[in-house]
C-alpha positions in Angstrom: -33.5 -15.7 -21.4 -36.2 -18.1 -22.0 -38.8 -16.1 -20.8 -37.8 -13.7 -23.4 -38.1 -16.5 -26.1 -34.7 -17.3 -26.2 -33.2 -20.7 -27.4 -31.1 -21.4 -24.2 -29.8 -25.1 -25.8 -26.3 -25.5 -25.5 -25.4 -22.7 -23.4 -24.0 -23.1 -19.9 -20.5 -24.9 -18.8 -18.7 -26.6 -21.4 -16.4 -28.9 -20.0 -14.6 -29.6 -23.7 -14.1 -26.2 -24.2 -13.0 -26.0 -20.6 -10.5 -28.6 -20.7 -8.8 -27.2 -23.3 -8.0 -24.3 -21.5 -4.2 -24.1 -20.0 -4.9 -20.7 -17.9 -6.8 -17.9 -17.7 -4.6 -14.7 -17.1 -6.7 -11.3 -16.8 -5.7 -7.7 -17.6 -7.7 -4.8 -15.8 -7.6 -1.6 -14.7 -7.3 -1.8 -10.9 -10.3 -1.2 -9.3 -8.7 0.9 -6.0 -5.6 2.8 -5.9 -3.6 0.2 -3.9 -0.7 0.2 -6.7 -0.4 4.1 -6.1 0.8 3.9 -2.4 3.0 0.5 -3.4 4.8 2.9 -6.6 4.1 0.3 -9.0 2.2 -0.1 -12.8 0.8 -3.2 -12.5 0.0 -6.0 -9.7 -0.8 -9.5 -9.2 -4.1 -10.4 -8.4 -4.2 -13.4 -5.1 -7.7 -13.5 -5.1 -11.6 -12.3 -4.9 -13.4 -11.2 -1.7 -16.3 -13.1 -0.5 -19.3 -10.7 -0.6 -22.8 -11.0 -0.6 -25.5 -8.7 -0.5 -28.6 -8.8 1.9 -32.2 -6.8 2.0 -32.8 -5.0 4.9 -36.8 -4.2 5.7 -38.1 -2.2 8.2 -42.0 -1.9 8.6 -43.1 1.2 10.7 -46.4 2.8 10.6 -47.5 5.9 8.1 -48.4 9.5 9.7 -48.6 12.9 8.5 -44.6 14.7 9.3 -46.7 17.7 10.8 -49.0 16.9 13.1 -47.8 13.0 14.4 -45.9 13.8 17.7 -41.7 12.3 17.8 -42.9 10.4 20.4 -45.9 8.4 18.9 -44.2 7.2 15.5 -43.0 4.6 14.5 -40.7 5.7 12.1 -38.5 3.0 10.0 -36.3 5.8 9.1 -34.5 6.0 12.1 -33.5 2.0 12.6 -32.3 2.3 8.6 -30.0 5.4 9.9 -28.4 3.1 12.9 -28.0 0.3 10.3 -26.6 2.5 7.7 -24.1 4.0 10.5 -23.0 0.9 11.8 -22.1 -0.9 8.7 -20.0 2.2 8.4 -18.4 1.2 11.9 -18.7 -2.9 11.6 -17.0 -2.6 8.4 -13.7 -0.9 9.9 -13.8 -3.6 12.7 -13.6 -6.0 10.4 -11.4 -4.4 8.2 -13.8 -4.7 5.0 -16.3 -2.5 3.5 -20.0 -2.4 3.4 -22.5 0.0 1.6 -25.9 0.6 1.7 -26.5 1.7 -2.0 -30.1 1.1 -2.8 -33.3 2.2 -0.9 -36.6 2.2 -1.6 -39.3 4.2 1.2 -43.1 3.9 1.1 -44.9 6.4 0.6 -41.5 8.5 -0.6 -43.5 11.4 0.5 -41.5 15.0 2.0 -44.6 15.0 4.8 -45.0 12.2 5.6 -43.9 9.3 8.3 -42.8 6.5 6.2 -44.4 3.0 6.8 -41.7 1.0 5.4 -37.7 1.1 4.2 -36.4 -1.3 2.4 -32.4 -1.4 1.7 -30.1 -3.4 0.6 -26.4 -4.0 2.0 -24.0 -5.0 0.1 -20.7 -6.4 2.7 -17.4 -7.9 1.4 -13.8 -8.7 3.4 -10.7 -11.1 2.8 -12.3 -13.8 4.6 -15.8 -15.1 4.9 -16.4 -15.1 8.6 -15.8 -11.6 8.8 -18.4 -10.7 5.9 -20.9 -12.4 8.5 -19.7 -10.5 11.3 -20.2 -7.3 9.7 -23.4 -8.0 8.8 -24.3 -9.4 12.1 -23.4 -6.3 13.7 -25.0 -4.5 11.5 -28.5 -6.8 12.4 -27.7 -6.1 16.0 -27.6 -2.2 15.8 -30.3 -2.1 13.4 -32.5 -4.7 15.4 -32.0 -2.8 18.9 -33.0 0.7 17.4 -36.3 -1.1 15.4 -37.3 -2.0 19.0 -37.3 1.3 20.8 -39.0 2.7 17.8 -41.8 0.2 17.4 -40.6 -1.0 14.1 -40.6 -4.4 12.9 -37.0 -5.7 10.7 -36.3 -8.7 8.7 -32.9 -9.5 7.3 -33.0 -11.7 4.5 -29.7 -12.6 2.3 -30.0 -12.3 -1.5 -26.5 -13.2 -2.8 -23.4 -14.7 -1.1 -20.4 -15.5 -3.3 -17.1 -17.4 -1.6 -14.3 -16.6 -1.6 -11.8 -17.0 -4.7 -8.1 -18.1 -4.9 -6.4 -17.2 -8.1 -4.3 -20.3 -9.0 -0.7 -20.5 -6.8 1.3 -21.5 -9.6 -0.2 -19.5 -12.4 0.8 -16.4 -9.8 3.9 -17.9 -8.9 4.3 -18.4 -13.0 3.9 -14.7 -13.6 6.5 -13.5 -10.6 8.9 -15.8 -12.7 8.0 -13.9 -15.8 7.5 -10.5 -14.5 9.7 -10.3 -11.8 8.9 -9.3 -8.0 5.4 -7.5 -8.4 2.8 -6.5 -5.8 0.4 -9.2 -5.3 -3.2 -7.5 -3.7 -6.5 -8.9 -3.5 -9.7 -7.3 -5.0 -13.1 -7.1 -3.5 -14.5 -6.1 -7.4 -15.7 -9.4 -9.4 -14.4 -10.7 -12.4 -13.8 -13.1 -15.2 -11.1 -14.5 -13.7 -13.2 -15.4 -10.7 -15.7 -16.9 -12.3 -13.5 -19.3 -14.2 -11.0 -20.2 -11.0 -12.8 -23.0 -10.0 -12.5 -24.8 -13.3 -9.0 -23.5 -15.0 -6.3 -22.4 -13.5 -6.6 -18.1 -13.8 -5.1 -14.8 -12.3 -5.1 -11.6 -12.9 -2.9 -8.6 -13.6 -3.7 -4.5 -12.1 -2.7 -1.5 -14.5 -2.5 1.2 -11.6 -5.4 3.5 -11.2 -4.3 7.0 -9.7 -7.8 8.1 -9.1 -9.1 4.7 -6.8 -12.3 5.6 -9.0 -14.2 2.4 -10.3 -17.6 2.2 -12.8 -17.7 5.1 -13.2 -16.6 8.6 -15.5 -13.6 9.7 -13.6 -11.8 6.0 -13.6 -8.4 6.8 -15.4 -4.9 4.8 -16.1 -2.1 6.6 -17.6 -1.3 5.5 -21.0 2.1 4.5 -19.9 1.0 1.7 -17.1 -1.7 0.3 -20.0 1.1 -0.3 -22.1 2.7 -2.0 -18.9 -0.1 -3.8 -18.8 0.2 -5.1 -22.4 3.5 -5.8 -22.2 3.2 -8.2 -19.4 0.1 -9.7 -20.4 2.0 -10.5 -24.0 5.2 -11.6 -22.3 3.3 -14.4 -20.0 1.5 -15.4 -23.2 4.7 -15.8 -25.0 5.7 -17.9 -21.6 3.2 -20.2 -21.5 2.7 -21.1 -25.3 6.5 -21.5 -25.4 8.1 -25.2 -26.5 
């Protein structure tokens, strides 16, 4: 923002503002179909995944695709295909997810051998040390594969974010309120996690039938949204009552 000539004074954490803050209870649309299996409208939220995402590089050598024999390339393809398979398999292990969504090869040409993938894995699970151990797994597989094919790897992280506990008593607050509801965690981000540390927040899931997040086939049923409202007023009412 400043290096686009912006006046950043005053923004950033306001600890007034802050402390006038009771709690922080968000509404979304559920970002997974957990609430479909559990035959329920709306959820509590326990918490936020740790995640992080790291870049992946592997540095090979260019050659022509028609005339370089298999068995003098280096080819930085093939130790991004074991790494993209085994966070596949390190993920179920671990019972979290992991995606390679991003890559980037040089020269990006149909003929030719590249010199050099770049990709970027992005890892989250309900705990921290098993994030780490699907990406360590994912380092070993890749790592083993770079050496038989002459290809150098580096591994460097870009983001890590901790884990987040939505507040016990705002959720316990909201079971009062609402009655017995599903509690799940979420491995999505959100306001709520980003304001945990300093107020006390949760969050509340409007079932999604689809398990389809960000993107055009996400969907709720007009019925659970207005679920969704209704519970959202009703703790409101709860909290801001005498």
């Amino acid at each position: 923002m400043r290096a686009a000539g912006v006046d950043t004074r005053g923004l950033g954490r306001d600890d007034e503002a802050l402390g006038r803050v009771g709690v922080f209870i968000e509404l979304h649309i559920e970002q997974g179909r957990a609430l479909v299996d559990l035959d329920a409208a709306v959820g509590i939220g326990v918490g936020i995944w740790p995640h992080g995402r790291w870049r992946f590089s592997f540095a090979g050598k260019a050659n022509h695709a028609g005339t370089t024999r298999l068995v003098d390339r280096h080819d930085p393809m093939l130790p991004f295909a074991v790494a993209a398979l085994a966070a596949r398999a390190e993920a179920t292990r671990h019972d979290g997810v992991a995606t390679f969504g991003r890559l980037q090869v040089e020269p990006n040409g149909t003929n030719a051998v590249p010199s050099r993938v770049t990709a970027w894995l992005d890892a989250r699970a309900p705990r921290r040390d098993a994030v780490e151990a699907i990406v360590h797994g994912v380092e070993l597989a890749a790592g083993s594969s770079a050496a038989e094919h002459g290809v150098a790897i580096t591994v460097t992280p870009e983001s890590i974010s901790p884990v987040v506990d939505f507040s016990a008593d705002a959720r316990s607050r909201l079971h009062d309120v609402l009655g017995p509801l599903p509690e799940l965690g979420t491995g999505a981000g959100h306001d709520a996690g980003i304001l945990a540390p300093a107020v006390p927040s949760a969050m509340l899931f409007v079932r999604n039938p689809t398990g389809i997040s960000h993107a055009p086939d996400e969907f709720a049923e007009r019925a659970d949204c207005l679920v969704g409202i209704d519970a959202l007023a009703a703790v409101m009412a709860d909290w801001i009552s005498p």
